[in-house]
C-alpha positions, -999 to +999 in steps of 0.1 A: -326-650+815-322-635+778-322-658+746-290-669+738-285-673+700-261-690+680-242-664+657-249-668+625-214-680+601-217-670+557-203-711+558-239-722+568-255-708+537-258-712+505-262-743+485-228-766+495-240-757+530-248-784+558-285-788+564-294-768+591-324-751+601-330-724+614-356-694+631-364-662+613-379-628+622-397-601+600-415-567+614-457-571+611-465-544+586-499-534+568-502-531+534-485-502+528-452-510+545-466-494+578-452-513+608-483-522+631-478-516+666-496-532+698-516-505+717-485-495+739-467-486+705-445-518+703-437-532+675-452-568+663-428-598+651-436-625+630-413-657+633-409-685+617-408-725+621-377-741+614-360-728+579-337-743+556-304-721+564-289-728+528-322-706+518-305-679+541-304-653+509-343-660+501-357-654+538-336-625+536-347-613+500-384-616+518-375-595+550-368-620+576-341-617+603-321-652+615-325-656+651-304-687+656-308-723+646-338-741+652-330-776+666-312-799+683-302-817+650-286-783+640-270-774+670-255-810+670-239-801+630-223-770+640-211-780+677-173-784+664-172-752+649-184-733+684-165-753+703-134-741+678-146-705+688-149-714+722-181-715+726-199-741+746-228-758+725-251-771+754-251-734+768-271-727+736-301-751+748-329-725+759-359-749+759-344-783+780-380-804+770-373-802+736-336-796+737-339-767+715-316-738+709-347-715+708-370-708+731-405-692+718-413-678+754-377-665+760-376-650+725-408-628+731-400-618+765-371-605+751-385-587+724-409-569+749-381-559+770-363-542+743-393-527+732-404-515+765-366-501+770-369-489+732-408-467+747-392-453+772-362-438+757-386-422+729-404-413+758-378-393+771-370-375+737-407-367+734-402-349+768-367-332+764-376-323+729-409-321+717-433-343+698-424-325+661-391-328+665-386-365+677-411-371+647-383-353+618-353-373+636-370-403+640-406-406+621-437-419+634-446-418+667-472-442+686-504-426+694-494-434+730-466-415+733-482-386+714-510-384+740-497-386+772-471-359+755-501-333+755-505-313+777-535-318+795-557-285+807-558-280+846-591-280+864-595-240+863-588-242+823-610-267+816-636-249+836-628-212+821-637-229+786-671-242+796-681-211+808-667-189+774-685-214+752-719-212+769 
């Protein structure tokens, strides 16, 4: 079951704002702005603890993405204004023990399937195309990708080199 977030509304920021908190996002990156990737070639998140959402333009400034609000409390401030969208507020509750609209382990499943789904496209335009050009079009590729992408000598190639170089 996918996280379900609670959209984010301009009303909920900004100083005259309600207090509500809420979970951020930014992109793992080394110190040259490089994103760092796992060894499959996903990309890493950071998130966040529970943020004041009247700070939304600071976290923002910084490089963090809202996810959705971060607790109960929150959800129970804003309720009137889904329910005006028609939206149910309870269906929001991801983690039931702590009554939270977020959910750590449905949050980072999530991200790994869109990462996975994210590989395997690339995957295919490394195949229809060619490493050099999915590189211009799209810029770095994992190491991953661009080694299973070469093509790897057959057994009589391999064994025709050995037998030039000796």
């Amino acid at each position: 079951m996918p996280l379900k977030c609670i959209p984010l509304r301009p009303e909920w920021t900004g100083s005259t704002a309600p207090d509500l908190r809420a979970i951020y996002r930014r992109r793992k990156q080394d110190n040259y702005g490089t994103p760092i990737l796992d060894a499959d070639g996903r990309e890493q998140w950071d998130t966040t603890g529970a943020l004041p959402l009247r700070q939304h333009d600071k976290w923002a400034a910084k490089g963090f993405e809202y996810i959705t609000l971060a607790d109960e409390q929150s959800l129970g401030r804003v309720a009137g204004v889904l329910r005006a969208d028609g939206l149910d507020p309870q269906s929001f509750i991801q983690d039931r023990r702590a009554r939270s609209p977020f959910s750590a382990e449905m949050w980072h499943a999530d991200q790994r399937a869109a990462e996975d789904a994210r590989l395997v496209q690339l995957r295919e335009l490394v195949a229809k195309h060619g490493v050099e050009a999915v590189e211009a079009m799209r810029g770095p590729i994992p190491a991953s990708i661009k080694d299973a992408a070469k093509p790897k000598p057959q057994q009589g190639q391999a064994n025709q080199a050995k037998g030039a170089a000796a």
